[in-house]
N, C-alpha and C positions, 0 to 999 in steps of 0.2 A: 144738531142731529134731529130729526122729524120722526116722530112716533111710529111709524111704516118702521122706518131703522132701529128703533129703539126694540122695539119688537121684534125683531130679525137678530138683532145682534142676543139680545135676552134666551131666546130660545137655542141659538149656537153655543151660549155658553151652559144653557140648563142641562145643554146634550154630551159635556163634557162627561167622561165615563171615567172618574177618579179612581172606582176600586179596582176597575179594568185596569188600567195605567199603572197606577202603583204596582199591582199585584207580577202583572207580566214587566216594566221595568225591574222593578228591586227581587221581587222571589221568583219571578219565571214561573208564576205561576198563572192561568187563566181563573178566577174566581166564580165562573158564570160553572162551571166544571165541578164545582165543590161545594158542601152545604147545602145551603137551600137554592146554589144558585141563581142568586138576587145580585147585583152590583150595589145595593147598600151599605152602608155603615157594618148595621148590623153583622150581616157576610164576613164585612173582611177583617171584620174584629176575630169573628170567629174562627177563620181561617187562616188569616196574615197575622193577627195579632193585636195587641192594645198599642202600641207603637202608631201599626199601618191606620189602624180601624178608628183611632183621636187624628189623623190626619186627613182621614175621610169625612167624617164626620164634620171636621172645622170647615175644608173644601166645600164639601157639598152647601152648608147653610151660606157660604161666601158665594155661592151660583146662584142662591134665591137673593141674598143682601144687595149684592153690587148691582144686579137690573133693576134693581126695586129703587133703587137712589138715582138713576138714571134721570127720570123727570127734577130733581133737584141739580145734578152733577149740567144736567144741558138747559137747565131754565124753561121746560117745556109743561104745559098746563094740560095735563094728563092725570090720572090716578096714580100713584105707586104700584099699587098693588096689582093693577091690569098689567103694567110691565113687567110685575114679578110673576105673572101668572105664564106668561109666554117663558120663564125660564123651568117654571115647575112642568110645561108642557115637554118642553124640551127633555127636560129630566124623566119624564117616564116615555115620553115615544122619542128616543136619541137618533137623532139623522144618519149620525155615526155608527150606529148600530140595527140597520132594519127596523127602527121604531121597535125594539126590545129593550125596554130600560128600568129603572128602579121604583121604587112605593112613595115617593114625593115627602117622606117625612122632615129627613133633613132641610133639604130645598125651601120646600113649604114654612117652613120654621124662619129661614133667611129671609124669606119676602116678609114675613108678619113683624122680625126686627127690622127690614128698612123700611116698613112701612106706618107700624105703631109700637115703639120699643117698649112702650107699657106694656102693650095687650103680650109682647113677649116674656115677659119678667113673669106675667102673670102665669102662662101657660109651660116657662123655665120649669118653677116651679111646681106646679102640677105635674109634669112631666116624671120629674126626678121620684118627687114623691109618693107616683105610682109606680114608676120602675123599682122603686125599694119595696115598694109592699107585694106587688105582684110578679116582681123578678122575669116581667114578660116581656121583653119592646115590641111586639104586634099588639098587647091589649094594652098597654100604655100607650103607644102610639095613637090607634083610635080613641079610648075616650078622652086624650088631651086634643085631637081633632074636632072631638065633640065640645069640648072645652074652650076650644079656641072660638067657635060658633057664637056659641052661648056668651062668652067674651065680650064679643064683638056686640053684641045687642045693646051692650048700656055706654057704647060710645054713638054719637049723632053721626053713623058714616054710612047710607045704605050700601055703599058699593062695597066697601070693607064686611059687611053684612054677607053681603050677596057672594063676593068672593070666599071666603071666608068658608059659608054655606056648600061652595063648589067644590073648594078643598077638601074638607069632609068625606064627602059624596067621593072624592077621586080615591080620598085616602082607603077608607072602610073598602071599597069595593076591591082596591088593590092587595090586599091584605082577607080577601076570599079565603086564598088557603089555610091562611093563617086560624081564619074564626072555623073551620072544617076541623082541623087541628085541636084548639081550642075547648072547643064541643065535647070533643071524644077523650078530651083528658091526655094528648099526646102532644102539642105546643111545647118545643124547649123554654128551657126557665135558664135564666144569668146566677149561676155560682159564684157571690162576689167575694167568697174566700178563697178564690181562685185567683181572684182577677188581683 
């Protein structure tokens, strides 16, 4: 397979619309309809459940992981993470969908495990441990985006850098509404004696 294809296929699978699918397969439900109206994780947690929403969640990092191993799976001297970047593309402008798609967080996270399972462990972590302190996944999200950035600087990879860098930038800007939100003190927060 030749990087042209690797990239085409990367991007068909980042457009895959998991919460979409789930949601209208199993509950008959549209999820772009309810909530915040996001196809993320987050959404369909909140709307389908903890069941639907750890199945999305695993899905989605499995559409950043699988293109991002691409260049290892087809022995091609490419970046990883350029190929996982065309699945995160996918994932927020879905071909499937009018190029309306979701905030790249999951996706994002699968590239940086097929790409540097360390800098993912590192950012795992971060992750959780701001989700528990700040009960937010839009401001956890970004600053583990930010984290992941910052990561990225003390390995010798400019590209991983640079990508990395871009993520970021796609992530924060996607999650607008979120920091609008955020600001004014109106941002839902995760009840985890609910959950």
């Amino acid at each position: 397979m030749n990087i042209a294809m690797m990239l085409i296929a990367a991007y068909l699978i980042g457009s895959i619309p998991t919460g979409l699918i789930i949601g209208k397969i199993f509950y008959d439900i549209d999820i772009r309809q309810h909530g915040s109206g996001n196809l993320g994780a987050t959404n369909t947690f909140r709307i389908l459940g903890k069941n639907a929403g750890i199945f999305v969640t695993i899905f989605d990092v499995l559409k950043g992981t699988i293109p991002a191993l691409f260049p290892l799976f087809f022995h091609a001297n490419v970046h990883p993470i350029l190929i996982g970047l065309a699945a995160v593309i996918g994932h927020v402008y879905p071909i499937y969908l009018k190029f309306k798609g979701g905030k790249a967080v999951a996706t994002s996270a699968g590239v940086i495990l097929g790409t540097n399972p360390i800098l993912f462990l590192i950012i795992a972590v971060i992750f959780f441990t701001l989700l528990f302190s700040t009960r937010m996944v839009s401001l956890t999200s970004m600053l583990t985006s930010i984290a992941n950035f910052i990561g990225s600087l003390f390995f010798d990879d400019t590209i991983l850098m640079g990508i990395s860098f871009l993520i970021m930038v796609v992530i924060i800007i996607r999650h607008k509404s979120n920091i609008e939100r955020i600001l004014n003190g109106t941002e839902s927060k995760i009840n985890f004696k609910k959950q």
